[in-house]
N, C-alpha and C positions, 0 to 999 in steps of 0.2 A: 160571719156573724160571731160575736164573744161568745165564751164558752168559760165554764170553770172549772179550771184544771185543779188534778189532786196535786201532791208531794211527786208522787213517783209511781211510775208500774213496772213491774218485769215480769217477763214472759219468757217461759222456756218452750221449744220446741223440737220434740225429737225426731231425730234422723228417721227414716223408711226405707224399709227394701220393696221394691218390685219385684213379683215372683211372677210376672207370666199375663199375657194378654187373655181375655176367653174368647174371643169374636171378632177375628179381623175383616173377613167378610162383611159383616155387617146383614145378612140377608133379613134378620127381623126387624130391623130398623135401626139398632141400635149399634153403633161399631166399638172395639175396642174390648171396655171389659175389663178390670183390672181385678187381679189378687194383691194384697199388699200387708206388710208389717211393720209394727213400729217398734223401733229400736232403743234401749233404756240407757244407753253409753252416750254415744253419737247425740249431741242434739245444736242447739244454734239458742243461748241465751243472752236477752238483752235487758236493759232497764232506761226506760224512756222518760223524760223530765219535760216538766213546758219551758218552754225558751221564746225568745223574739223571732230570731233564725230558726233555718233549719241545719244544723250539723251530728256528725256522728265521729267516734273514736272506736279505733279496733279492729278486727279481721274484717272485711268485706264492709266497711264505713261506705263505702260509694253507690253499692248496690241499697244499703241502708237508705242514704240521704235519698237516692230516686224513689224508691219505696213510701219512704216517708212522706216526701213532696206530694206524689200518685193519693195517698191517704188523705193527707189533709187537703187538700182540692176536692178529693171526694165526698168530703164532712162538710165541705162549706164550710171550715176555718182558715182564718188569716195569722194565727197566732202560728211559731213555730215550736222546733222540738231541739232537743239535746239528747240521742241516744247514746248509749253506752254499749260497744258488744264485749259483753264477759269473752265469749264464747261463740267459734261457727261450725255448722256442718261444711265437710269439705266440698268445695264445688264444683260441678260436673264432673261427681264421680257415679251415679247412681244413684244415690243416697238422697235426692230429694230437697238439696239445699235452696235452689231460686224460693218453692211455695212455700218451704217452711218458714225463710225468712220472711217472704213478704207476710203471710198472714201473721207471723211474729210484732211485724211491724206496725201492720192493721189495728192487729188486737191490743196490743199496749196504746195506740195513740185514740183507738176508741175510749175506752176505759179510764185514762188518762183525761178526757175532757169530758166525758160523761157523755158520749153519742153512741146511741143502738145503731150499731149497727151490725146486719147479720152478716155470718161468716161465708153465706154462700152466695151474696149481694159485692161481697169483700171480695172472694175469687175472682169473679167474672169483671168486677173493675180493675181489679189487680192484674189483670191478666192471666189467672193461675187455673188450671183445669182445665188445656185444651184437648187432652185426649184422654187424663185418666183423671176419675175420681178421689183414686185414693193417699194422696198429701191432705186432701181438704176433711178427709175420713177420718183421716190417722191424726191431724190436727185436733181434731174436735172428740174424736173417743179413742184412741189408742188402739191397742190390741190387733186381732187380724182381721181383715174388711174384705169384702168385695163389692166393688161398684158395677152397676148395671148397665154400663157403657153410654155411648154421647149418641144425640141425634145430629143432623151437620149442621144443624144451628139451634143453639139453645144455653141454659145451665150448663154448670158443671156437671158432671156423671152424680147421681146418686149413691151412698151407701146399701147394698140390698141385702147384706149380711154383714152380724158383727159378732167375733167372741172371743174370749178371752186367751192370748196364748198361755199354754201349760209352762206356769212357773218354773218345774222339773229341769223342763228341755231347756237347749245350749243351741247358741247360734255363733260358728266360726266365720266370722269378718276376715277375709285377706284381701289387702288394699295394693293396688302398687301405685303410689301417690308421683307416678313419673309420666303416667295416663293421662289425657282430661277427654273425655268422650262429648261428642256432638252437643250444642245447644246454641241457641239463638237464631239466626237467619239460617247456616245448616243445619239446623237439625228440623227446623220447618220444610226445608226444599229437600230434607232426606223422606221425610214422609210425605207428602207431595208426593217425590215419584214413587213411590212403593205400588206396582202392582195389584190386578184387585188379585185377593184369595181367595182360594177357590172355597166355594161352599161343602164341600163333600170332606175338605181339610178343618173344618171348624167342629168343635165339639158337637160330640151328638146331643149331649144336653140342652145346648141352646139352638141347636138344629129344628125347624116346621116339623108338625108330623107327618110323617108318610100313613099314606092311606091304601090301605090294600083292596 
């Protein structure tokens, strides 16, 4: 369907750390559980233009142009795009670069043609949020989050806490960019087999209560 696109959008989006699962068991129903932070150095910025095609220039253009594609099929538009990446988080290193890109990508080409669309509608067709919440957290409000983990089929994880990290404090990054750790078909078939864990190893905070 036509759409009326602006001049231009860019969107910046910052790198995340993962700091730790709360619930691998899953006994309350919910598995997983993320801690997470967003980073103010690291980030993945682009600027998205309406076009007839769909193309991209710059780090990770490929992963872009699929993204892109994924979006506008989603929107019900025929028109395409020209993105620009300033700027990418590195990829698979930790740091969260697949979700940030893609909702990067989302959100500029929503914006850009004038289509609501929400950000957590945007994940789950993106494919983004299959087992932690917090890319889609840390996207949408920054600072330090924790999601309330995934049921095994549904939404993405929710945000169930958010605050501000302490300006003050220092966060040491050491990279060894000779690394690239699991993702795509392994890193699905790494958690597949993973083990159930034991419920007695999971926090006691999100532990049933014992009744005496």
């Amino acid at each position: 369907m036509p759409h009326t696109a602006t001049i231009s959008v860019t969107v910046r989006a910052s790198a995340r750390l993962h700091m730790g699962f709360l619930d691998l068991n899953g006994g309350l129903g919910r598995r997983f559980g993320s801690l997470g932070l967003s980073l103010d150095e690291l980030a993945t910025t682009l600027t998205a233009y309406p076009a007839e095609q769909v193309s991209a220039e710059g780090p990770q253009s490929e992963r872009v142009e699929s993204f892109a594609r994924q979006s506008l099929a989603a929107m019900g538009i025929t028109d395409g795009t020209y993105i620009q990446i300033h700027q990418a988080i590195p990829d698979h290193a930790g740091l969260g670069s697949g979700t940030q890109l893609a909702l990067a990508v989302g959100t500029a080409l929503a914006r850009l043609y004038g289509v609501d669309w929400p950000v957590h509608d945007m994940a789950r067709q993106l494919n983004r949020g299959a087992r932690s919440g917090i890319g889609l957290g840390l996207f949408t409000q920054g600072g330090f989050v924790v999601d309330g983990g995934r049921k095994d089929e549904g939404d993405p994880p929710l945000v169930i806490s958010r605050i501000e990290f302490p300006a003050q404090w220092r966060v040491i990054l050491v990279m060894d960019k000779t690394y690239k750790g699991l993702h795509g078909e392994q890193e699905k078939q790494a958690f597949a087999a993973l083990p159930k864990f034991p419920e007695a190893r999971a926090p006691l905070a999100l532990a049933p209560p014992t009744h005496h």
